[in-house]
C-alpha positions in Angstrom: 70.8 96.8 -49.2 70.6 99.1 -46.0 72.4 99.2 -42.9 71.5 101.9 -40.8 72.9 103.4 -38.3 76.5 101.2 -39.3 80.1 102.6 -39.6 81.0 102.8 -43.1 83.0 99.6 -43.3 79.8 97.8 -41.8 77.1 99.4 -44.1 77.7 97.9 -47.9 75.5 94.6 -45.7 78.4 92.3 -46.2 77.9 89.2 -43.8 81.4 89.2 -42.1 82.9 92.8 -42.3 86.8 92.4 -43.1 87.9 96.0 -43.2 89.5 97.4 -40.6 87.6 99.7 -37.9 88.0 102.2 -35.3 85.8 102.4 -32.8 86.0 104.8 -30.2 84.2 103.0 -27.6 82.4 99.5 -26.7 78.7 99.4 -25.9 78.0 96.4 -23.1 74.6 95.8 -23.4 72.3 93.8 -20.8 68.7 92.9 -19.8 69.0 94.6 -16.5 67.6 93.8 -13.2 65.3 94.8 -10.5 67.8 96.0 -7.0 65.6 96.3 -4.6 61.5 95.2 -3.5 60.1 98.5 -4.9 62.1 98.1 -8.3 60.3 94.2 -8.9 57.1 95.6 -10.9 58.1 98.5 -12.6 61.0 96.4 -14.0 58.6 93.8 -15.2 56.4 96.5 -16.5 59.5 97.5 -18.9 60.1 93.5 -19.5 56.4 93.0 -21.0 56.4 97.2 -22.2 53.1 96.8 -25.2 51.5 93.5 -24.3 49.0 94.7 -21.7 49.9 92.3 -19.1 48.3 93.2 -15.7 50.4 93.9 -12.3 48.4 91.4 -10.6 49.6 89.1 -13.4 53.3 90.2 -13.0 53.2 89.8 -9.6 53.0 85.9 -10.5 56.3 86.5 -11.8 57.8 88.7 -9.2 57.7 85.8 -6.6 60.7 84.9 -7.9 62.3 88.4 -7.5 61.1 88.6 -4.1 62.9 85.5 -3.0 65.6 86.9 -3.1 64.6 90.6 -1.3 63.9 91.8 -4.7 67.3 92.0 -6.2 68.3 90.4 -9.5 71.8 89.5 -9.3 72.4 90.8 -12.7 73.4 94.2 -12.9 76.1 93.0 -9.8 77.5 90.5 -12.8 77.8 93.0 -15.6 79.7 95.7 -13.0 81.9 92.5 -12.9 81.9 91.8 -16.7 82.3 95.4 -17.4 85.1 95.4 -15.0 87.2 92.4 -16.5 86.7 93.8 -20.1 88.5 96.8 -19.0 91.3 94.8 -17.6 91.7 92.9 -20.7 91.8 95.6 -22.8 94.4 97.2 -20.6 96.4 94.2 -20.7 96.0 94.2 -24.5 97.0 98.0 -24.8 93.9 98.7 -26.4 92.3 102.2 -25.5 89.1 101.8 -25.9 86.2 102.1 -22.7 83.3 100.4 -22.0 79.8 101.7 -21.4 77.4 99.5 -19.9 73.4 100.4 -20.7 70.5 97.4 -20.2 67.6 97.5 -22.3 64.9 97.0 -19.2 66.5 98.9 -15.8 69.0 101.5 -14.7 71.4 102.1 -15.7 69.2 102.5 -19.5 70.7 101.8 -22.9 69.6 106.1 -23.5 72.1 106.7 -20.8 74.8 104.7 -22.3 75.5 105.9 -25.3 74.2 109.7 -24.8 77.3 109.6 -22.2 79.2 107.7 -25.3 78.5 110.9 -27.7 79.2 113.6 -24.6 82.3 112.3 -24.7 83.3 112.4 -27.8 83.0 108.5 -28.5 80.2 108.7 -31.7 81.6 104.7 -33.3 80.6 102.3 -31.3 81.1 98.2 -31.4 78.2 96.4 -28.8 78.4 93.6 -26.8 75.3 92.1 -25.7 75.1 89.6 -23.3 73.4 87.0 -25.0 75.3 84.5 -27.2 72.9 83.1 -29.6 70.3 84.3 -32.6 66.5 84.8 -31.8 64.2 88.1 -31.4 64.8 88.3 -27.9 68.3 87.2 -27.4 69.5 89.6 -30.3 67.3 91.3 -32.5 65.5 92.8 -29.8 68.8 94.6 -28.8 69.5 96.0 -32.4 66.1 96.9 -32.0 66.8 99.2 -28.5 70.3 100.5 -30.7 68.2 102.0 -33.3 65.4 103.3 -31.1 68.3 105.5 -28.8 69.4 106.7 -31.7 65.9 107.8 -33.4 64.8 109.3 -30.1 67.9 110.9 -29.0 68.6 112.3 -32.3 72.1 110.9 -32.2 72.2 108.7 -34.9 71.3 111.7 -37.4 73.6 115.1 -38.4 77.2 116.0 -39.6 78.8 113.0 -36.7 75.8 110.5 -35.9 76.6 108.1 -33.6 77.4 104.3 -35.3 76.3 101.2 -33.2 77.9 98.0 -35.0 78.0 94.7 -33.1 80.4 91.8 -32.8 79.4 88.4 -33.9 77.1 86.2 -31.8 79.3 84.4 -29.7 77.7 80.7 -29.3 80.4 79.0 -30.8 83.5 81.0 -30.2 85.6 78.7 -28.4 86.4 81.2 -24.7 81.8 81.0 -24.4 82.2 77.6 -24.5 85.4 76.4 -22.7 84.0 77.5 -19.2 81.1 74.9 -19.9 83.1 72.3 -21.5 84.7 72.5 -18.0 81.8 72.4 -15.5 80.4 69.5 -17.8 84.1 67.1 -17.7 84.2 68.2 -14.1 80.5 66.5 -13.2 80.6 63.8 -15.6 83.9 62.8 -14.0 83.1 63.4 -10.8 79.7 60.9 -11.0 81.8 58.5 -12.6 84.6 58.5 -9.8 81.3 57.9 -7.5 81.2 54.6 -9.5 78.3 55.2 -11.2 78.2 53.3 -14.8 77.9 56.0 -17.7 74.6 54.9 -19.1 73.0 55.9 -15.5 74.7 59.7 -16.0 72.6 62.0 -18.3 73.6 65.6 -19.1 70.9 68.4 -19.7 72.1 71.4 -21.7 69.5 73.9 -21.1 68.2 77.4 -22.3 65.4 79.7 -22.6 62.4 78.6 -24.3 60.3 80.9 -26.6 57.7 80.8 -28.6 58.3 78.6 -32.0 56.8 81.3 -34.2 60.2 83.7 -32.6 62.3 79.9 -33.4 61.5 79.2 -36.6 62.6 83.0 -37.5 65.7 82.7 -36.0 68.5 83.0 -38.5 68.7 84.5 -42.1 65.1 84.0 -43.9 64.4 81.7 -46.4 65.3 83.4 -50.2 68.4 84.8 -48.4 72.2 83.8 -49.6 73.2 82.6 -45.7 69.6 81.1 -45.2 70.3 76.8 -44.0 66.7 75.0 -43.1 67.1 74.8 -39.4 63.8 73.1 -39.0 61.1 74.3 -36.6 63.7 75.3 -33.9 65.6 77.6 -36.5 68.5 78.8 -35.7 67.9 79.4 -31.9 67.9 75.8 -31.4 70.3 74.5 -33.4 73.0 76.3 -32.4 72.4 75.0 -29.1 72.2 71.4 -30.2 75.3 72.3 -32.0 77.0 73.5 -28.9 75.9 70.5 -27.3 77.5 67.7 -29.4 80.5 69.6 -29.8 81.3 69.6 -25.7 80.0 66.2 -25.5 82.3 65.1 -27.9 84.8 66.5 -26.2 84.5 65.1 -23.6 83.8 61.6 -24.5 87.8 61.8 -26.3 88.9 62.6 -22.8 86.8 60.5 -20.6 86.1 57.4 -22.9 83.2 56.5 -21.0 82.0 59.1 -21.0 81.0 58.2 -25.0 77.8 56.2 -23.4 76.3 59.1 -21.8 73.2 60.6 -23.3 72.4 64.6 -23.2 69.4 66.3 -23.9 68.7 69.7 -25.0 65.9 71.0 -22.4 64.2 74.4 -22.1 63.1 76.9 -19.2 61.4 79.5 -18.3 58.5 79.6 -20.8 55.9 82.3 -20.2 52.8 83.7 -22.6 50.0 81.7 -22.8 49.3 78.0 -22.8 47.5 78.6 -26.2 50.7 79.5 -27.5 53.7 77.1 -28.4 57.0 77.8 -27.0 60.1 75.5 -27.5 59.9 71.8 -25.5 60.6 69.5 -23.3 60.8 71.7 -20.1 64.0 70.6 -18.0 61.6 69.8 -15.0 59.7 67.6 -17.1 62.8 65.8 -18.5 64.2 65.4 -15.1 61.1 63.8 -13.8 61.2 60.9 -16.6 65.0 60.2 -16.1 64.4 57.5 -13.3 62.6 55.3 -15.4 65.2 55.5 -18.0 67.9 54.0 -15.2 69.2 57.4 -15.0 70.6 57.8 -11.4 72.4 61.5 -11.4 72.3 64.3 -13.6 74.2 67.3 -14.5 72.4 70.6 -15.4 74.2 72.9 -17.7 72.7 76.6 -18.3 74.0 76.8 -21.6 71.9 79.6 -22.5 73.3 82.1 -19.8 76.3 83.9 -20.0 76.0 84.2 -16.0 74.3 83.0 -12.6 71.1 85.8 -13.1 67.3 85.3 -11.9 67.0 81.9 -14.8 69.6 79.9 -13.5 69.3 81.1 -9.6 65.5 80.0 -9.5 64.2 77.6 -12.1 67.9 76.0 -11.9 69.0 75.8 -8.6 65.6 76.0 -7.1 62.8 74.1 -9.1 65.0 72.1 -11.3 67.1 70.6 -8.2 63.6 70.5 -6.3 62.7 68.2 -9.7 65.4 66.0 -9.8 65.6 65.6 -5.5 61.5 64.5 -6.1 62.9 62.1 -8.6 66.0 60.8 -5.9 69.1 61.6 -8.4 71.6 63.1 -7.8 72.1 66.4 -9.3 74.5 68.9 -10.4 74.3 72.6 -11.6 77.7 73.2 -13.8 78.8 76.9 -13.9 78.0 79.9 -16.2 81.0 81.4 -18.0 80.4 85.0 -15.3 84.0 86.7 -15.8 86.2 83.6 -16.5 88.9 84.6 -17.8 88.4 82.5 -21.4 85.3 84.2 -21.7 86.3 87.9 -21.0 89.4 87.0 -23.5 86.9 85.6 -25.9 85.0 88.7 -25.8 87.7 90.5 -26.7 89.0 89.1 -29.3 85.4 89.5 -30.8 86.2 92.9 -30.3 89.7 92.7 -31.8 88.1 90.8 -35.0 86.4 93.9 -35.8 89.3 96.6 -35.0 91.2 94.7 -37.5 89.1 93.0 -39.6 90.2 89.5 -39.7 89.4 87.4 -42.7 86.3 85.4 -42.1 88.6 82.0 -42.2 90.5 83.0 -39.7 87.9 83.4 -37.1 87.7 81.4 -34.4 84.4 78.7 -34.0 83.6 75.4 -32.6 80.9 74.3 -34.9 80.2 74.1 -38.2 77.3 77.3 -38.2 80.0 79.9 -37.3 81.7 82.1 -37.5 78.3 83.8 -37.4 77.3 87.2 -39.2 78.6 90.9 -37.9 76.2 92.2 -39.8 72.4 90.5 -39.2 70.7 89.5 -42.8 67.6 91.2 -43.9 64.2 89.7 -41.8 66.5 87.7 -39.8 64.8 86.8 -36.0 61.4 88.6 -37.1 59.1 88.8 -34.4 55.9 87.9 -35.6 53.4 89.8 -32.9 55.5 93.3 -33.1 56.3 92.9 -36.9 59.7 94.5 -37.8 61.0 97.9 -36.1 63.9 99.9 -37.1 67.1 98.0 -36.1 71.4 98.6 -36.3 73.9 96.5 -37.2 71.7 94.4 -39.7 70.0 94.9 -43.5 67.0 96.0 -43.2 63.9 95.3 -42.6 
């Protein structure tokens, strides 16, 4: 088994890595965001980098952008995230300081972690800002790691640069508090209105993307870790797993709440109609909900670790347009942003891996975590790009 690009304790390919490492620095990673009219395009043009898509095309997508003068809100939320991380590592006496790099806009990934080496700070633990397991919303990242270091020349030599990566974070318990809380607050909140439960429905939704990408999500099949997740893979269920785990929460609680139905619902699907991408859409939910008695309905982004372009425009703008078409009443409960449960969550990710705490005494809600430090081989394949060099995982 390889691990490339690892530190030491990381590369024997053990799933959960429980020896003891010090890192010199954390690596926040992000999507990034367009700031401004003139950035909209050339950002999208990174976004869809290799697949040929036309401007005029993109421009179909920019709309959404330009709504809002051209200025994603996102790289304003990881100054803030990046911010708050520092603070808790101060308050924990831990020396250790962030870098922030986004795969797709300024400031770059490259940047990151060339400033990382100039500085002296060559082992490096990432944070991306994604929770769950899919190409996109993780391997896509190791993917970015290994490619700074191949073109940068970093990751080669007598002290190459390391780039391991904390465990995705679905089910550690400071991601989810901050919904479990915007989900008690608007379930109680329609029931105070006097609404009966079975008229409340709650929609946890997420990024769609293409089945193909789902169905690869997670360790392969002939793999140790591998658990048949079913055509959603591991994407999905760890959503649905999320899901039940808040609800039942709740439900011991709020006892009515018990009777409420939830749905997991998907967004933002792009590509071709030719091509399948995880279903229902949330705006196609929402508009059958009325004929179900369903009367008000809370929308939680549990995909999103904060309010970025997603949630701000097919959330709060064609989701609530959906569900005012279909006369409910609707509410859109908060992303975790810098909560404080979630910055502390974050870094106790962080400290898992300075001291390498056992695997049992890791922190999850559900019964799929804790998940892996170090990705399984094949794990999240993308099926159109085939497999490129990535860290923190066995190859390919």
């Amino acid at each position: 088994m390889e691990v490339r690009f690892a530190s030491a304790a990381a590369r024997g390919g053990a799933a959960h890595v429980e020896t003891p490492v010090a890192y010199d620095a954390i690596l926040l990673a992000g999507f990034g965001g367009p700031e401004g009219q003139e950035d909209v395009i050339p950002f999208l043009r990174n976004v869809t980098r290799g697949r040929g898509i036309p401007d005029e095309r993109l421009e179909e997508v920019a709309h959404h952008y330009r709504h809002f003068g051209g200025i994603s809100p996102i790289n304003a939320q990881n100054r803030a995230l990046k911010s708050a991380l520092e603070a808790e590592l101060d308050r924990r006496g831990i020396e250790l300081p962030v870098y922030w790099g986004n795969r797709n806009w300024a400031p770059y990934l490259d940047e990151a972690v060339t400033d990382a080496a100039a500085s002296g700070h060559t082992t490096l633990l990432a944070i991306s800002t994604s929770a769950y397991s899919s190409f996109s919303s993780c391997r896509q990242y190791r993917e970015d790691y290994a490619r700074v270091l191949i073109e940068t020349g970093l990751g080669e030599g007598d002290n190459p640069v390391t780039i391991d990566k904390v465990r995705q974070f679905f089910d550690h318990p400071g991601f989810v508090e901050p919904f479990a809380a915007g989900v008690r607050a608007a379930v109680q909140g329609f029931l105070n209105e006097g609404l009966p439960p079975q008229a409340v429905r709650v929609l946890f939704s997420t990024h769609s993307i293409p089945m193909t990408d789902a169905a690869r999500s997670g360790p392969r099949e002939g793999d140790a870790d591998f658990r048949d997740f079913g055509a959603g893979g591991a994407y999905a269920a760890q959503h649905e797993a999320v899901a039940a785990h808040i609800m039942a929460g709740i439900a011991e609680e709020i006892p009515a709440a018990a009777a409420i139905e939830w749905n997991l619902v998907f967004q933002s699907r792009s590509g071709p109609p030719s091509q399948p991408w995880l279903e229902p859409d949330v705006c196609d939910v929402i508009a059958t909900l009325p004929e179900h008695g369903v009367e008000a309905v809370a929308i939680v982004p549990l995909g999103f670790v904060s309010d970025h372009m997603e949630v701000l425009w097919d959330l709060d703008t064609e989701a609530m347009d959906a569900a005012a078409e279909a006369g409910l009443r609707a509410v859109r409960t908060p992303t975790p942003g810098v909560d404080p449960a979630y910055v502390s969550g974050l870094i106790d990710l962080v400290e898992e891996r300075l001291h390498g705490t056992p695997t049992a005494e890791r922190p999850h809600v559900t019964s799929l975590g804790p998940w892996f430090d170090v990705c399984r081989p094949g794990c999240c394949e993308n099926v159109r790009a085939g497999f490129k060099p990535a860290a923190a995982g066995i190859l390919p």
